[in-house]
C-alpha positions in Angstrom: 11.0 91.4 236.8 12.4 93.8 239.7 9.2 92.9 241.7 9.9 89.1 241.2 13.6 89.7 242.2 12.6 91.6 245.2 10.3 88.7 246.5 13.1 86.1 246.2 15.5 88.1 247.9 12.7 88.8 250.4 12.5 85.2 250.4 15.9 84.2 250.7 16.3 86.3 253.4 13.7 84.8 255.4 15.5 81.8 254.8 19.2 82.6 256.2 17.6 84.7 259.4 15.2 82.5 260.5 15.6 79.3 259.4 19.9 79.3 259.5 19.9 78.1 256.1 23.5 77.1 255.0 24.8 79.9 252.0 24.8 76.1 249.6 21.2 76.0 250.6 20.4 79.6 249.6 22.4 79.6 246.2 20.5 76.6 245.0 16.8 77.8 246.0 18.0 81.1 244.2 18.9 78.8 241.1 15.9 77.3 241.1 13.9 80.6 241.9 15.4 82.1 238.9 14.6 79.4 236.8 11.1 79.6 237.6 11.0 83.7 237.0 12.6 83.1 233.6 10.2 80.9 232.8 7.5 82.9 233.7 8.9 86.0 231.5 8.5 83.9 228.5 4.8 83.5 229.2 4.3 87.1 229.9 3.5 86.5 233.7 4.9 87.3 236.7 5.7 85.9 240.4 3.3 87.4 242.4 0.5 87.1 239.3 1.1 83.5 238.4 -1.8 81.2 237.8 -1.7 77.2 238.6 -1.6 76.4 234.8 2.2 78.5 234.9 3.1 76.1 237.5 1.5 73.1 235.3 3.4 74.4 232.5 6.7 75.2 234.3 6.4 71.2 235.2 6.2 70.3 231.9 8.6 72.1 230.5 11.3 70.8 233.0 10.2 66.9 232.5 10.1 67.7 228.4 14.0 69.3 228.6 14.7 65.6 230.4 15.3 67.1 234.2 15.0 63.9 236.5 12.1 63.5 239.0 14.3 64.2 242.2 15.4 67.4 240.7 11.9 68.5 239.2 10.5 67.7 243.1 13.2 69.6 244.1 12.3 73.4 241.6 8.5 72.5 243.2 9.4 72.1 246.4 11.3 75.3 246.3 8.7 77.3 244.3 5.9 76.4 246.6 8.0 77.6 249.5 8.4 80.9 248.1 4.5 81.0 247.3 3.9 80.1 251.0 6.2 82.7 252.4 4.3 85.5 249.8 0.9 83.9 251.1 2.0 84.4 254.8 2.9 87.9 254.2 0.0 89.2 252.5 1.9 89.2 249.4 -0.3 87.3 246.9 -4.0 86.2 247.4 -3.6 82.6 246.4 -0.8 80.0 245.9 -0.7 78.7 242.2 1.0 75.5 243.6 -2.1 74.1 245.7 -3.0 71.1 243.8 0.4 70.2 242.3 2.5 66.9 243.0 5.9 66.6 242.4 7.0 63.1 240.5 7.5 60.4 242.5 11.1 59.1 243.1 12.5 56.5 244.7 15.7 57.7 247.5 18.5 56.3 245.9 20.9 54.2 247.8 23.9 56.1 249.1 27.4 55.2 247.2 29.8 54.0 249.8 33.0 51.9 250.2 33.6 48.6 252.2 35.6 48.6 255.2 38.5 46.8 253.5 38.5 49.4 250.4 38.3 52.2 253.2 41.6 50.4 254.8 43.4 50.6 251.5 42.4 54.2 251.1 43.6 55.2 254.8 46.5 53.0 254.3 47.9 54.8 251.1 47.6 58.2 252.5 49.8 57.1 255.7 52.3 56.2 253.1 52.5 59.4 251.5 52.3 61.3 254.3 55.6 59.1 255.6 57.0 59.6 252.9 56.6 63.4 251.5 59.0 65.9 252.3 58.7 69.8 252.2 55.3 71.8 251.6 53.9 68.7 249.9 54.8 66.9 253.5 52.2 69.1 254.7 49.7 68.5 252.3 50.0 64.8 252.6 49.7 64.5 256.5 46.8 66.9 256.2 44.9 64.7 253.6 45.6 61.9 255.8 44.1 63.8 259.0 41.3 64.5 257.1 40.5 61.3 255.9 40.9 59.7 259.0 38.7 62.6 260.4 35.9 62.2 258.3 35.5 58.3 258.5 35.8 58.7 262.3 33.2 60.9 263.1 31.2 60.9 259.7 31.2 64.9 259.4 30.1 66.7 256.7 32.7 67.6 254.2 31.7 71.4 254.6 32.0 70.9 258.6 35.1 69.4 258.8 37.2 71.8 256.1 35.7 75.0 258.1 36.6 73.7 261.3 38.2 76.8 263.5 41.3 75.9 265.6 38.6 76.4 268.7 37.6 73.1 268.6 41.2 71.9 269.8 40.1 73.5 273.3 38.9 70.9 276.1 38.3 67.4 276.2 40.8 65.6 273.2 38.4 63.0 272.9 35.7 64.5 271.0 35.0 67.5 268.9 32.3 70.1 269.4 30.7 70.5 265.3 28.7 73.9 264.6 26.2 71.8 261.6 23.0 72.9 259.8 20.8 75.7 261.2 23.6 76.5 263.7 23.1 73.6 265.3 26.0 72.4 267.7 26.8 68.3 268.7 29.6 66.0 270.1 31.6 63.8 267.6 34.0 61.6 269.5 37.6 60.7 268.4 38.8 57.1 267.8 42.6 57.0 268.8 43.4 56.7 264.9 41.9 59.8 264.3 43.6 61.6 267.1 46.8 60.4 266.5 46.6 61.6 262.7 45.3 65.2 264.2 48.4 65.5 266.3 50.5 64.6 263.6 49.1 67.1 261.7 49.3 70.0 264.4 52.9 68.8 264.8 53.8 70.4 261.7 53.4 73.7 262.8 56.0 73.3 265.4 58.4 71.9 263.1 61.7 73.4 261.6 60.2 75.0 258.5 58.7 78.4 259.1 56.6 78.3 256.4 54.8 75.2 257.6 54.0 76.4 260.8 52.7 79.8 259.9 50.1 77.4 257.6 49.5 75.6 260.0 48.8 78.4 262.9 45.7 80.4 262.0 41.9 80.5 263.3 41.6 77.6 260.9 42.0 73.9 261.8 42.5 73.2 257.9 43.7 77.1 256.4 44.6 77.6 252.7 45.0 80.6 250.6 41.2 79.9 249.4 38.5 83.2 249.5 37.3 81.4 252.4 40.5 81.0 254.3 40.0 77.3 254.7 40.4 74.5 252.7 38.1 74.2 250.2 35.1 71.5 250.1 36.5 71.2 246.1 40.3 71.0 247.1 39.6 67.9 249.5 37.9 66.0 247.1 40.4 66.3 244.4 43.0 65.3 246.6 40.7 62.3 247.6 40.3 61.2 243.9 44.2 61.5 243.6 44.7 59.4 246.2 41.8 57.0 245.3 43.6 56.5 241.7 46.9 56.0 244.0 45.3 53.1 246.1 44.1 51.3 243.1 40.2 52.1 243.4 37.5 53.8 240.7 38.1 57.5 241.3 34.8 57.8 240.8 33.8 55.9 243.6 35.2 58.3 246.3 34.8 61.4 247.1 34.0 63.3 251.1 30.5 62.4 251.0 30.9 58.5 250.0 33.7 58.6 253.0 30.5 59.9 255.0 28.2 57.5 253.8 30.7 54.5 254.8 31.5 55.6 258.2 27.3 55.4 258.6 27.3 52.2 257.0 29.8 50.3 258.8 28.0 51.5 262.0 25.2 50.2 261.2 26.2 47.0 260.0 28.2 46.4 263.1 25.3 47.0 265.3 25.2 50.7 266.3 21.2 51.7 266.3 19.6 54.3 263.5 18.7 57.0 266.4 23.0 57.1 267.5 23.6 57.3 264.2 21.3 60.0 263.1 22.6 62.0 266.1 26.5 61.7 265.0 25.7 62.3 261.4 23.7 65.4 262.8 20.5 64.9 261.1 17.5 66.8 262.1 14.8 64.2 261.0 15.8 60.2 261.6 13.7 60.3 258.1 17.0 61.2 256.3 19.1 58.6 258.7 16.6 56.1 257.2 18.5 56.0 253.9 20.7 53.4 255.3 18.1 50.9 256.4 19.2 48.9 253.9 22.0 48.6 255.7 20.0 47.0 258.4 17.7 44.5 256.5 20.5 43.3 255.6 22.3 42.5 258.9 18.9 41.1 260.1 18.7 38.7 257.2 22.3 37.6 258.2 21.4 37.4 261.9 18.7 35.3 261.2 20.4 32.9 258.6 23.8 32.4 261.2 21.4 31.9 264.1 17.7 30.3 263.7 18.0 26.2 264.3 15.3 26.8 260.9 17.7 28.4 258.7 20.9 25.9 259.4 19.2 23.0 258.4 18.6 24.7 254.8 
């Protein structure tokens, strides 16, 4: 067993050093890594000594205990990484996983709101922000700077709660992101968005000392979290108060459906797949490609509103 956890450490390392692999990322291959050992323990086998019909039976097992195909592709996909890092350093002789295919799934369509249900949302956080007063003033204009933030730029919810204060610095119209794998872009600003950000750094000039010294850290967003920051959690709670608030399904919002819709409505108002997948900050347009839907169905619209054919049906 110390053998096995020294190979996924080994692994995991690799992981975070050389392919900047976010600390979510890690945590979840090291839940499914463990997983895998455990199961292994009750067949008296081992990593590094695992045969193909382990892996057949590890497959099983998950599909019998009712796991779904995306996450049993997921627990292969991450044990035949580990078996390809062992293989390319001289670890093991074979990998058990050659010959294995995960179950096939179909990407499911991303949950997102329409532009009027995104207006109410917006609208109802204004409201409370105009109309809090103390330390849950704060709070309010910062959930309304966030949300506002987030639909204007379509950030990742763990991007835009750990944004540092550094970001303020040059142009006002845009905001450089640090994303996945360390990678940096540019997210520009709509004037809504801006406005709500200075409203928000306005606070910590105000009249209440404890405000401001919120307010003025190394943190855009601070909190008394572990992290410093606001956390990814805290955001979306506030979100599905304020959702319940503006009269929609809390279960319908949440950081990532706010992420989803500002992609969405892009699309559908004509902005191209390639723009989007660079302001979503997407590696592979094969993940941007989710939203296609989005775009089948603006052609079927074009093409109904404008061929001679399809106004004489």
């Amino acid at each position: 067993m110390a053998e096995a956890m020294r190979h996924i450490e080994a692994f995991l390392e690799m992981l975070a050093a050389e392919r900047g692999a976010a600390a979510n990322t890690i945590e979840a291959y090291r839940r499914d890594l463990d997983d895998f050992e455990a199961f292994l323990e009750t067949r008296g086998a081992a990593i590094e000594t695992a045969a193909p019909a382990d892996v057949s039976a590890y497959l099983a097992a998950a599909s019998a205990a009712g796991l779904k195909p995306a996450s049993r592709a997921r627990r292969l996909s991450a044990v035949r990484q580990l078996y390809k890092f062992l293989l390319a350093e001289g670890l093991i002789a074979g990998d058990p996983t050659h010959g294995h295919t995960g179950p096939k799934r179909q990407r499911a369509l991303p949950r997102t709101l329409n532009v009027a249900e995104v207006d109410s949302l917006i609208a109802c956080a204004a409201r409370r922000a105009d109309m809090a007063a103390g330390a849950e003033r704060m709070r309010a204009v910062r959930l309304y700077c966030l949300i506002e933030l987030i639909y204007a730029t379509g950030m990742r919810v763990s991007e835009l709660v750990s944004l540092p204060r550094s970001v303020l610095a040059g142009d006002k119209r845009v905001l450089t992101i640090k994303g996945k794998g360390g990678r940096e872009r540019l997210v520009p600003l709509n004037a809504s968005a801006r406005a709500a950000l200075d409203r928000y750094l306005a606070l910590g000039h105000g009249e209440d000392p404890e405000i401001a010294a919120t307010v003025a850290t190394k943190w855009l967003f601070p909190s008394r979290s572990a992290e410093g920051h606001l956390t990814r959690q805290g955001f979306a709670q506030d979100l599905k108060q304020l959702a319940q608030e503006a009269g929609l399904d809390p279960e319908r919002v949440s950081p990532h459906v706010l992420r989803h819709a500002f992609a969405s409505h892009l699309l559908d108002r004509g902005a191209d797949l390639r723009s989007v997948q660079q302001l979503l900050g997407h590696a592979d347009i094969s993940t941007t490609e989710i939203y296609t839907h989005v775009l089948e169905e603006r052609l079927k619209r074009l093409v109904h509103d404008h061929h001679p054919l399809a106004r004489k049906l």
